[in-house]
N, C-alpha and C positions, 0 to 999 in steps of 0.2 A: 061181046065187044072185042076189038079185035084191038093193036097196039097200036093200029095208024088209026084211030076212030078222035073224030073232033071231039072235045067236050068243053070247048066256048069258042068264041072270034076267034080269038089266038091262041089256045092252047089245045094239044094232042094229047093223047095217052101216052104215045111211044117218049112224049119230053119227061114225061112224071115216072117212068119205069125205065129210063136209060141207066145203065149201072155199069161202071168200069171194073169192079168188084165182081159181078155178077159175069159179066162177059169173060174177065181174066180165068175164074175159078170156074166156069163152067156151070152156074146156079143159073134158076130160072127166075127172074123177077116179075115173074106176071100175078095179079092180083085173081088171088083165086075165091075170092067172094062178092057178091052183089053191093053189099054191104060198103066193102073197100072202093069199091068203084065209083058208090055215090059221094062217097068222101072225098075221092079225087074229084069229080063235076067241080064239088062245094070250092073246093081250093081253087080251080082254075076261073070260077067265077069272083072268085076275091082278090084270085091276080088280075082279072080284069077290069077291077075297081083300084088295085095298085097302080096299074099301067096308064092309068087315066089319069091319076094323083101324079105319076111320074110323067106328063107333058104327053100320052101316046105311044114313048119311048118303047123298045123292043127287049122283056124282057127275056135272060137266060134263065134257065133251070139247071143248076147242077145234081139235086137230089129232090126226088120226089118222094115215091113210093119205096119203099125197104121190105122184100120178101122177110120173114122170119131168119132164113137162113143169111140172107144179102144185110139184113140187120146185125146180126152176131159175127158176120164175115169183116164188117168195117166196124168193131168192138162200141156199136151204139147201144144203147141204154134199152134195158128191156120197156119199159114203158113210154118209148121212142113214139111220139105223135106221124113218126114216117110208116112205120109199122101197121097203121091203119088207114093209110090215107088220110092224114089230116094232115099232114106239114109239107111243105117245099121250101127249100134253100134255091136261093137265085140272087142274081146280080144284075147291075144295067147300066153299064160302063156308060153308057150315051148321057144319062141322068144326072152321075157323081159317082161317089166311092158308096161300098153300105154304109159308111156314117150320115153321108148325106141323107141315103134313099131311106133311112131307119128313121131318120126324126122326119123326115119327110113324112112319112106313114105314119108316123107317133102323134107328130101335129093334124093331120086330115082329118080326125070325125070317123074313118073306118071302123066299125068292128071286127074283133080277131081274137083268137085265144091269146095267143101268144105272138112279142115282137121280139128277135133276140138278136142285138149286132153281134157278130161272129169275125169280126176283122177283115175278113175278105169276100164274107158274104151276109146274106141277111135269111133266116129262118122267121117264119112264118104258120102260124096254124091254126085251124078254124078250131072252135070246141066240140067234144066228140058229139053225136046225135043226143038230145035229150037234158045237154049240160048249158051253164048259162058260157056265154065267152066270159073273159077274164079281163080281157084287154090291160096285160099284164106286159111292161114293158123288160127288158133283161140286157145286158154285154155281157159277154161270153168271155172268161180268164183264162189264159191258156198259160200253163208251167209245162215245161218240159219234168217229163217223168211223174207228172201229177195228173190227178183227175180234172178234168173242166170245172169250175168255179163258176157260179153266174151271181153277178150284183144288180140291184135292182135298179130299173132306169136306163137311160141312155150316159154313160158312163166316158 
């Protein structure tokens, strides 16, 4: 599969492995197993159950996929659901703000691992193959000079 290869209506590979990180430092974000690839499909088939929730509206992707190395380059969590293809961060300015588009999702019926408002974006993740989803809702705490906080709920 190649990085302009479709994997739903609307979403590309190249949207889930775009990396300003990766591009700045010279790392490669491409998914180097079968495995990560199907987890991306899974994700962009659930942003197309989002995008339908959200009126059709056209969503962005800011972070999809995170190479190992493109993961530790933007100081994310080893256990980072982008790490394997399970999560995207996006936004859809057409919609509302992510508070809107997060209870928006919260209240649909979708299934997901994980919902996380993030302030200026909303994270998203399917559960890894073989796990039940969670459909675990979260907001995201941000301190300067502290770690990420997350409370439970739409906050």
């Amino acid at each position: 599969m190649t990085t302009d290869s479709q994997l739903s209506e609307h979403f590309w590979l190249s949207e889930f492995t775009a990396s300003q990180a990766a591009a700045r430092l010279g790392i490669s974000n491409e998914p180097d197993s079968l495995d990560v690839l199907t987890n991306l499909t899974e994700v962009a088939r659930l942003l197309e159950k989002v995008r339908t929730v959200l009126g059709g509206k056209t969503i962005s992707i800011s972070s999809g996929y995170r190479s190992p190395a493109v993961n530790k380059a933007v100081g994310g969590s080893m256990t980072s659901a982008h790490s394997n293809g399970c999560a995207a961060d996006f936004s859809c300015p057409s919609f509302g703000t992510p508070r809107q588009i997060t209870a928006a999702i919260m209240n649909s019926g979708l299934t997901f691992d994980q919902l996380i408002y993030e302030g200026t974006w909303v994270h998203i993740a399917i559960a890894e193959p073989g796990k039940t989803p969670r459909n675990q809702v979260m907001t995201a705490v941000f301190k300067s000079g502290q770690a990420t906080t997350y409370l439970a709920g739409l906050v």
